[in-house]
N, C-alpha and C positions, 0 to 999 in steps of 0.2 A: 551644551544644547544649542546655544545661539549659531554656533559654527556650525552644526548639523541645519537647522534649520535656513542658515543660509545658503549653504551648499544647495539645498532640494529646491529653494526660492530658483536660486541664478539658474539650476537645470533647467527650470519649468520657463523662465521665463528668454532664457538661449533658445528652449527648442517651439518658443511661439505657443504657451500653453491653451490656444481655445477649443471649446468644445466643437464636434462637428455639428453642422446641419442634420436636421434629423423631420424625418415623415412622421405623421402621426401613428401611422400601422403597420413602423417598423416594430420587429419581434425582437427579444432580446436572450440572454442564454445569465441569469440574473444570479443563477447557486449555484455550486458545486457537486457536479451530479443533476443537474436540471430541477424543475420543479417535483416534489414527492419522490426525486433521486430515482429515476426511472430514465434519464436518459433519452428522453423520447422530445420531439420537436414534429410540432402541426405544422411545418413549413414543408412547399412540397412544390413548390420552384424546381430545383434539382429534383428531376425523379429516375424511374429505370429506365426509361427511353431515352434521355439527354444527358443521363449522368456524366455518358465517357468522353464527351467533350469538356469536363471540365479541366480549367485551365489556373495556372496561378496568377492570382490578383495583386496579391503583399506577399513581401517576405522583409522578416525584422529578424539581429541579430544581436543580441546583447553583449558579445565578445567579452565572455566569461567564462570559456570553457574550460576544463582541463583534466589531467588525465584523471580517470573516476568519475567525472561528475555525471550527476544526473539532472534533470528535468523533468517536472512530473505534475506539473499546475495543467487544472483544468481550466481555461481563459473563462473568466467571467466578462461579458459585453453586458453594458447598461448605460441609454443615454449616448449611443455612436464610439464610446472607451470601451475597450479591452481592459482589463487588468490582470497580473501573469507575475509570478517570480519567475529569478533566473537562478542560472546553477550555483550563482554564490551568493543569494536569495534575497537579492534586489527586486524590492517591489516595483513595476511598470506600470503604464498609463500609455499604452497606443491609441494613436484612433484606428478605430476598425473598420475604418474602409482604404484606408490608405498602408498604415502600419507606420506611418508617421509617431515617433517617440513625443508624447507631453510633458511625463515629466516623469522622473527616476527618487526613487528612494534608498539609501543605504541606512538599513538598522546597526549594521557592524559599525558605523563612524568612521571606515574605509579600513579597518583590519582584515589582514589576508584572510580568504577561507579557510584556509588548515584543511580537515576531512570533507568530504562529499556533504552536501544534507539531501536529505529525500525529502520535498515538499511539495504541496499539493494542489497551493494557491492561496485565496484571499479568500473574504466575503465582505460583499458590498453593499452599506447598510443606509438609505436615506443619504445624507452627506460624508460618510465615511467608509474609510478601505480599513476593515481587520487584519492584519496579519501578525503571525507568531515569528519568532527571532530566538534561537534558542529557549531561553526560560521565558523571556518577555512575550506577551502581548502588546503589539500597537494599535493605536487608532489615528489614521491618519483623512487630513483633508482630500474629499475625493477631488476637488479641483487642481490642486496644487501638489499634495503629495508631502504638505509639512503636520508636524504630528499636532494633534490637537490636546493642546496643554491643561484641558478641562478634565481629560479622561486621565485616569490613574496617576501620576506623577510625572510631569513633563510628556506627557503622552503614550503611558505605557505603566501598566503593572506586571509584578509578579509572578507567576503560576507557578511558583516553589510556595507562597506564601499560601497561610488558609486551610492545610493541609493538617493543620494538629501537629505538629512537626518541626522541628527546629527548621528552616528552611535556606539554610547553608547545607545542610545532611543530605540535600533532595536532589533529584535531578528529574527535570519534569519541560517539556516540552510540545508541542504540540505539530504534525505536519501531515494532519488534517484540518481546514477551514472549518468553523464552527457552523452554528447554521442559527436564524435569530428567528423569537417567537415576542410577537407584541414588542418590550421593549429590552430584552433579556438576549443576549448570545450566550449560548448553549456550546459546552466543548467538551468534547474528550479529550486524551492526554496521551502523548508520548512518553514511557519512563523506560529505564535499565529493566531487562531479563534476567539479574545479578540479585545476590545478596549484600549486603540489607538491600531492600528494596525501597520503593517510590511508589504510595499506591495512585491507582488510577483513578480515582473516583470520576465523577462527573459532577460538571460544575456552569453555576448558572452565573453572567456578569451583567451587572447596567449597562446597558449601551452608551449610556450619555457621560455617566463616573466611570467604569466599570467596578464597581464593590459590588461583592458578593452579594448574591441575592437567596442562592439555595444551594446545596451540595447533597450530591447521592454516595452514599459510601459501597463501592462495589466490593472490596472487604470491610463485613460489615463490622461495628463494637461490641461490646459487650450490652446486651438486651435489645439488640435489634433483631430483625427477620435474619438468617444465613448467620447468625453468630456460629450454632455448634456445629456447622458444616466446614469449621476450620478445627488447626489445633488451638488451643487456649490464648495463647499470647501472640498469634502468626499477627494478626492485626498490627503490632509493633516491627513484625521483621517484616514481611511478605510485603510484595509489590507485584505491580501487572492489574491483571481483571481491568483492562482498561480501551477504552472505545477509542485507538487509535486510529483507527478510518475511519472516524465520524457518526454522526448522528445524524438524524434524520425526522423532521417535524412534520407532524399533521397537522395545519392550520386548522381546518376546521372543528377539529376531535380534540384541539390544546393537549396533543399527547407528543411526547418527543420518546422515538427509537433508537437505543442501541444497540452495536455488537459488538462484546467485550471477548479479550482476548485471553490467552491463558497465566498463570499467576506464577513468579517468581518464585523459585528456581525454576527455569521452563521445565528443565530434565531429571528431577530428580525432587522429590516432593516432599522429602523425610521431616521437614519444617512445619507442613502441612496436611496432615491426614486428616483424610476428608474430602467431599466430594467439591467445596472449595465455590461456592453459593459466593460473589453472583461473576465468576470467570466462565468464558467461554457461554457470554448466555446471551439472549435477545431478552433485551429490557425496554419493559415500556412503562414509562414515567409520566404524572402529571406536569408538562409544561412550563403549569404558574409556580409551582413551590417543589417539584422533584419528587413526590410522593412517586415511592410502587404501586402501578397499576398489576402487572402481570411479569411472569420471566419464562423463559422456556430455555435452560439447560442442553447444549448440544455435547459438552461434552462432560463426563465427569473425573474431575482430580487427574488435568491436562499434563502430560509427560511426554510430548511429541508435538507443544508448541503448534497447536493447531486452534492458532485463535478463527475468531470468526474473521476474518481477512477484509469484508467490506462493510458498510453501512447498508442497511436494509431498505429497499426497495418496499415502495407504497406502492400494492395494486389492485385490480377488481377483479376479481374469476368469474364464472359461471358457476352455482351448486343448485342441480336440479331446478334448473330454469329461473335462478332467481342468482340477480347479485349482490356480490361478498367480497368488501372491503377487506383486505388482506395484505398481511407483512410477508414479502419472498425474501429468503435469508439463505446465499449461496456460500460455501466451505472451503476450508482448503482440501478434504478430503475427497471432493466428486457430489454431495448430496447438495441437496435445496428443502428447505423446510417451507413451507405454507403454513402459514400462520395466522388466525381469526386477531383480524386488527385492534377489535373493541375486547377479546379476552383470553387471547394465547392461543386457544385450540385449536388444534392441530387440524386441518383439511383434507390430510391423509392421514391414513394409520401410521400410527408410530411402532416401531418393530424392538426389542432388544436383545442383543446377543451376547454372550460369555466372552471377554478378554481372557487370554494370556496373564497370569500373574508376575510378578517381579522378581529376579532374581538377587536383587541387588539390597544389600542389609541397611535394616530400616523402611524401607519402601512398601507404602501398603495403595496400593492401586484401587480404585472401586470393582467391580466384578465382573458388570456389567457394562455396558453401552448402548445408549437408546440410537435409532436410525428409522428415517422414514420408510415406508413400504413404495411409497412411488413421492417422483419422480426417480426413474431407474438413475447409478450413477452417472455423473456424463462425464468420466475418467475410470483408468484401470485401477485396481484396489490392491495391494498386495505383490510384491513381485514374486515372479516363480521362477524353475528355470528356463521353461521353455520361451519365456519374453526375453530373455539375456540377445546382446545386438547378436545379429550373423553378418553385421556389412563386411567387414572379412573374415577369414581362419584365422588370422591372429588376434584379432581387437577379441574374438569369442572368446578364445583358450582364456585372454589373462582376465577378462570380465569372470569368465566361469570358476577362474581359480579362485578370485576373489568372496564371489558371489558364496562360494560354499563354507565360508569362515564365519561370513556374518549370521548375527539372527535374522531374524526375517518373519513375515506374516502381516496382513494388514493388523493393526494397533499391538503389533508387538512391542513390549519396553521396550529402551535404551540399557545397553547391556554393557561389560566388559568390553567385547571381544567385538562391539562395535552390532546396530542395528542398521539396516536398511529401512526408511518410512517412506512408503510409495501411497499415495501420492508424496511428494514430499513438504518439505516446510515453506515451500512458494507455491503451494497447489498443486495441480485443484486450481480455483477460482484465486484469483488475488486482490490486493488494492483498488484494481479499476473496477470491479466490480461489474453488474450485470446490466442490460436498460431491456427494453418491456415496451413489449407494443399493445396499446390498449382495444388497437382493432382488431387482432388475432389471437391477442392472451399467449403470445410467443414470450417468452424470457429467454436474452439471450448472453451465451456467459463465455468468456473465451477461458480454458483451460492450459495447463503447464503440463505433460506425463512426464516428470524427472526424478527418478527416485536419490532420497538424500543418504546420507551415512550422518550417524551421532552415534558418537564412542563416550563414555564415563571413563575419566582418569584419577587416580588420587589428584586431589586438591594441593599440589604445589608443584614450584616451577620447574623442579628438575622435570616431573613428571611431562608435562604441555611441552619445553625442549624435549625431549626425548622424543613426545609423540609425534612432533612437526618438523623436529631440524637434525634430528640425530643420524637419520636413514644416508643424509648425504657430506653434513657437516662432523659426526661422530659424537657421539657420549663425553669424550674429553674435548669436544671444541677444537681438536684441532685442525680437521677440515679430512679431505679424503680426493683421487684424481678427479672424484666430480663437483667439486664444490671448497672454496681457498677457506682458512681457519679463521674463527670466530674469536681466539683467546682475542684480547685486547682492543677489539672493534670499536670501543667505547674512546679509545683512542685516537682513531680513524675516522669517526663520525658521529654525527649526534645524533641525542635518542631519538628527532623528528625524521634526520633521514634513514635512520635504521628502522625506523615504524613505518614508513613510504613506502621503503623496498617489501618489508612484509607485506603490505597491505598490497601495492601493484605489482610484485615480482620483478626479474631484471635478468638479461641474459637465458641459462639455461633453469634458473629459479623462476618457480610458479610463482603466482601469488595466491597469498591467502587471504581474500579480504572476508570473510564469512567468519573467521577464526571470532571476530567480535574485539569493540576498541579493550575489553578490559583483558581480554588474554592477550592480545599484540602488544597492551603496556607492559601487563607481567612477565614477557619474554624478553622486552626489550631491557624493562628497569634489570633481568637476570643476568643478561648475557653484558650488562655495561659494568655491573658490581660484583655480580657472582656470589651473590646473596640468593637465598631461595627465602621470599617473608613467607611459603606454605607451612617452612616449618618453625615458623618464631610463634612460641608459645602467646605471646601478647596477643597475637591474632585466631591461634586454631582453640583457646577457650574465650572468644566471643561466641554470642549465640545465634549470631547468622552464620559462624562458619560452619561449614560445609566439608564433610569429608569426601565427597567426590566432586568433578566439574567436567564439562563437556571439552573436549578438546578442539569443537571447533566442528561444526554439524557441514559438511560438504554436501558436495552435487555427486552423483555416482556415475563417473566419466569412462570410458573407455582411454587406452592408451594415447591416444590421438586426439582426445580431448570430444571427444561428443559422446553423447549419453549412451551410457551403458547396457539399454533397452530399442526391442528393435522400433521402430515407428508405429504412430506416429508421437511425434514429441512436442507436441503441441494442437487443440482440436478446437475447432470454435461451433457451440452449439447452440440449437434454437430447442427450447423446450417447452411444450404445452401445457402450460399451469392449469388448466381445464380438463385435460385429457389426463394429466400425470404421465406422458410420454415424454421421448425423445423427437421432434416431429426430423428435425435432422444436424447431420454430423459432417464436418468439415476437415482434413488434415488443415494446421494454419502456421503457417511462415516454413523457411526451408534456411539453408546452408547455402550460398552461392556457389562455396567453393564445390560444393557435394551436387548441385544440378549441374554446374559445369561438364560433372565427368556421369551422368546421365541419373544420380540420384535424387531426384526431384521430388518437391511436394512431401518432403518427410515431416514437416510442425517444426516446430523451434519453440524454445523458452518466448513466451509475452508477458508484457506489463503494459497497464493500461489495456483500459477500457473501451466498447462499443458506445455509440448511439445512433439512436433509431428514430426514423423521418415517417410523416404521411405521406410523401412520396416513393412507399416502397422501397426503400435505401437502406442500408446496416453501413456504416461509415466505420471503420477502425484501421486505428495502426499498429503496436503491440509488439509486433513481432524484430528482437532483437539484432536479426545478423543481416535480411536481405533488407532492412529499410523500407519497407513497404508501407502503403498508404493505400487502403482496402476500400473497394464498395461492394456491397454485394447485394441480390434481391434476397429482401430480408423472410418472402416467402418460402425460397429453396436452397438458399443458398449458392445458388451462381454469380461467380466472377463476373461483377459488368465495367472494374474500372480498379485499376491501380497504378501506382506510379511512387518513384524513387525518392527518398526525402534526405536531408542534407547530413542527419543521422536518425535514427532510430526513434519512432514515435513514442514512444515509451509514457504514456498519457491518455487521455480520455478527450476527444476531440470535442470541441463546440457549434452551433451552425446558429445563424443569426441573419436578420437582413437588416441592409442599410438603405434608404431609398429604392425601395422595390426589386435590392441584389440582394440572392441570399448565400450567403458566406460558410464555408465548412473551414475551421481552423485547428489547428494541430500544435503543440509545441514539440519541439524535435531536440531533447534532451542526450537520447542512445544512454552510454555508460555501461550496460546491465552485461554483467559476469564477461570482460574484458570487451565488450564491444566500441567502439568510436564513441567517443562525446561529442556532446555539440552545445548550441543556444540560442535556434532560433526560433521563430514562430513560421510559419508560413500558411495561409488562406488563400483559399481557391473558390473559384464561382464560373458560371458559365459564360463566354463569351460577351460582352455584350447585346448582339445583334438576337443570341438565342435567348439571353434573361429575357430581353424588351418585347419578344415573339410571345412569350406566356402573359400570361396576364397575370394581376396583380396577385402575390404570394399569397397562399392559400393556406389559413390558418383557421384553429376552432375558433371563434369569437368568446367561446366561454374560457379559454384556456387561458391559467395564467403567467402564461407566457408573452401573451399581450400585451402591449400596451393600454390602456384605457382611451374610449374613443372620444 
């Protein structure tokens, strides 16, 4: 600890650690997800008339990249600092008006990264910077960036421990920022989609110790609310029901939201019958001690991995001329629930329709599925044939050949012979979630249209070889003209770099990185031993195992590698939470190489999020292949400003001012389903001579996004 701590000392004090100058009624961008996670900024400096001059200010780069990585930190500015992980989840300290580095933190102790993380930032509390590290929680000095040896042990606890749980058994992480009430940080939790499982609960810390202060059991125990909505003992195996993309507090209400996601085994439920209380649900919890206020159930006894994707947005609607405090809770599916803030109820009707039952033994599905009556979806639902691509006669024929093997239908199981789920398991709506403009009651949510494939395999490793490597590599391993023999590989290379090549592909091999880390182990540990542990009795009569397992839930691609459905393949919408419409629809990102040769404007996969200005503005980046960096008028939807980033935004932009400039900043992570990595930040503002032409930044005075005067 001493050597960590000096290491972060000599950073801070090499790169001249002081804070900047700062105005009184500079604005700050202070959570993650803005305040009420709404996304929205009363700064209005930049607006539609000036936006397309803007110009860049900073550019910071952490020179962390590498192949896979991602970035995905929403920058928190507080006090003229930035703070921002990097791809190998090094906490930062910019200042935000220069991009000037203060000081650096390394939780690893300078261990290689190994796999990718997907993280989402920090949260910044009075004198300290929170951030997650694998299992740990730190709490770190905001000045400095050394851990603060008050909090948990040498500056960091647990989040395996506390769980009821032997806490070597667990795997629990967090890469959602938490979000702090009074004196309490509030977190959700990252675990495995595996058996035995990790559950998710939610969990309340001291800011100042962090010990435990309250915990919400999202699989609940025995005599609690949602006990008999499991099987009898799932509470010991089962993991998931867990608010990976965060929560979201009401100061004033001391009420904290979540959206919890679906519950371990994603695919396959035979552990769990039952509709699986409180997975896949919008929870709102008393603040001070975790108490159930309300839940409202989106999906029941989830088998297609469709958690709630983001944290819930706080907003006001209009109901018959009067306003209504209300929870918007956007899917991976297409829908948006509107939900009465102080007590669940529903603001539209809620609809329900009859599923598809399971064909698959042991599997009891619920019957039904509830869905709101409005807001219409703002994604297609179900693939049929006539969406199958037409961009040429060949990429259709072998889509189409494909297409007629699988099952199919919106919330169709996971079957045998392999399902298609459209929307699929990246949306619909994702991680970046939606922002919300309070002056038009617009919600606006950028969409994925990718349909996936999930196949059910027997539970052991010949089986998952077979289903991934046999087609080119062969059944006996010994390779085939497309592909050199696997007998003795283990020979030839080790098990990290034979888990690389799966994970990023190499030559005329794909890569599989969706297969998931615990099938990529089990193929790897097969093909180095030639052992199959599916079928070692020690294991298949434990009672998390499982007689079937996903062989690894893809994208449904055409031959050539773009989706298998015709455009568009990606949409960004504004939605009327008032009206229950669509007020309007976007195609959003494209293919370069495919405008090149005149197919333009077709959507592309996005991650990361909008946010929305009083100055008329929709700021997003999202869109994975052309790098784009979006403005648009957030009334119609017109293009007023975009421009190229050094990789792919793949994040939730922030905007802030520093001395009367207001800043729009982005991290430029890329990574997503083969695209460039990268790690930097870069922040843009207008001109000088145009900022100093407005007058002073225009913000609500009540909003507490201000400073105090």
């Amino acid at each position: 600890m001493k050597r960590r701590l000096l290491r972060v000392l000599v950073l801070s004090c090499l790169s001249g650690a002081t804070v900047p100058a700062l105005q009184r009624d500079d604005v700050s961008w202070p959570i993650n997800g803005g305040v009420d996670n709404i996304r929205y900024s009363p700064l209005a400096q930049i607006n539609r008339d000036n936006v397309s001059t803007l110009q860049v200010a900073w550019t910071y780069d952490s020179h962390d990249a590498f192949k896979g990585s991602e970035m995905q930190s929403n920058p928190i500015v507080v006090d003229g600092v930035l703070y921002a992980t990097t791809p190998t989840l090094k906490v930062i300290a910019v200042d935000a008006e220069t991009g000037r580095e203060i000081w650096k933190f390394d939780p690893s102790g300078g261990a290689p990264p190994g796999a990718r993380f997907r993280h989402r930032g920090v949260t910044v509390h009075g004198d300290r910077v929170f951030v997650s590290y694998r299992s740990f929680l730190w709490a770190l000095d905001k000045r400095t960036g050394a851990p603060i040896a008050s909090f948990g042990a040498g500056g960091r606890i647990d989040l395996r421990e506390g769980l009821d749980q032997p806490a070597d058994t667990l795997s629990v992480s967090a890469s959602t920022p938490g979000v702090v009430f009074e004196d309490l940080l509030i977190m959700g939790s990252s675990v495995p989609e595996t058996l035995p499982g990790s559950p998710g609960h939610i969990r309340a810390f001291d800011v100042n110790s962090g010990k435990l202060r309250w915990i919400f059991h999202t699989i609940p125990k025995p005599g609690e609310f949602g006990y008999d909505t499991w099987s009898k003992d799932a509470y010991k195996l089962s993991g998931g029901a867990n608010a990976w993309a965060g929560v979201t507090v009401d100061q004033k209400l001391g009420i904290v939201f979540a959206a919890t996601g679906s519950a371990s085994f994603d695919f396959y439920g035979v552990t769990r019958h039952g509709d699986n209380l409180f997975a896949d649900c919008v929870l709102a919890l008393d603040a001070r001690t975790g108490r159930r206020i309300w839940h409202f159930q989106g999906i029941r006894h989830d088998v297609w991995d469709y958690d709630f994707p983001a944290s819930p947005n706080l907003v006001t609607v209009t109901r018959s001329g009067r306003k209504v405090d209300a929870v918007a809770q956007v899917t991976k599916y297409g829908y948006v629930y509107l939900l009465d803030r102080r007590t669940g109820t529903p603001l539209f009707p809620i609809g329900s329709r009859k599923v598809p039952p399971s064909t698959i033994d042991g599997e009891l599905l619920s019957e039904r599925q509830p869905y709101p009556v409005k807001p219409p979806p703002f994604t297609r639902q179900g693939l049929t044939e006539d969406m199958l691509t037409t961009r040429t006669p060949e990429a259709h024929a072998a889509v189409l050949a494909r297409f007629r093997k699988y099952s199919k239908g919106f919330l169709a199981p996971p079957s045998f012979e392999g399902t298609i789920i459209f929307p699929g398991v990246d949306g619909g709506a994702e991680w970046g979630g939606a922002a919300f403009d309070p002056d038009s009651a617009l919600l606006y949510v950028n969409s994925n249209e990718m349909p996936w494939i999930v196949k059910l395999i027997p539970n052991d490793d010949t089986s998952l070889y077979n289903s991934k490597c046999a087609t080119c590599h062969r059944e006996d391993r010994k390779g085939s003209p497309a592909a050199p023999p696997l007998v003795g590989i283990g020979d030839r290379r080790s098990r990290e770099e034979i888990a690389a090549l799966i994970r990023q592909g190499t030559g005329r091999m794909p890569a599989f990185p969706d297969m998931g880390a615990r099938n990529i182990n089990d193929v790897v540990e097969f093909l180095v031993t030639g052992v199959d542990k599916g079928r070692d009795p020690r294991l298949t009569s434990d009672p998390s195992w499982l007689k079937y397992r996903s062989d690894g839930e893809s994208i449904f691609l055409d031959p050539d590698g773009y989706p298998a459905i015709t455009p568009p393949w990606g949409t960004l919408n504004a939605i009327d939470l008032n009206a229950g419409t669509i007020r309007w629809k976007i195609p959003f990102g494209e293919y370069p190489e495919l405008a090149a040769k005149g197919l333009a404007n077709t959507g592309s996969d996005n991650y990361g999020g909008p946010i929305v200005t009083a100055g008329g503005v929709l700021f997003i980046g999202a869109t994975s292949f052309d790098r784009k960096f979006h403005a648009f008028d957030k009334l119609t939807g017109k293009l007023l400003w975009d421009t190229t980033l050094p990789a792919a935004g793949n994040a939730t932009p922030s905007t802030y001012t520093l001395n009367g400039r207001q800043y729009v900043v982005i991290v430029c992570g890329g990574g997503k389903n083969g695209a460039a990595s990268g790690s930097s930040i870069v922040a843009f503002a207008l001109p000088p001579r145009v900022a100093a032409s407005r007058d002073r930044p225009q913000s609500n005075p009540h909003s507490a996004f201000g400073n105090p005067q």
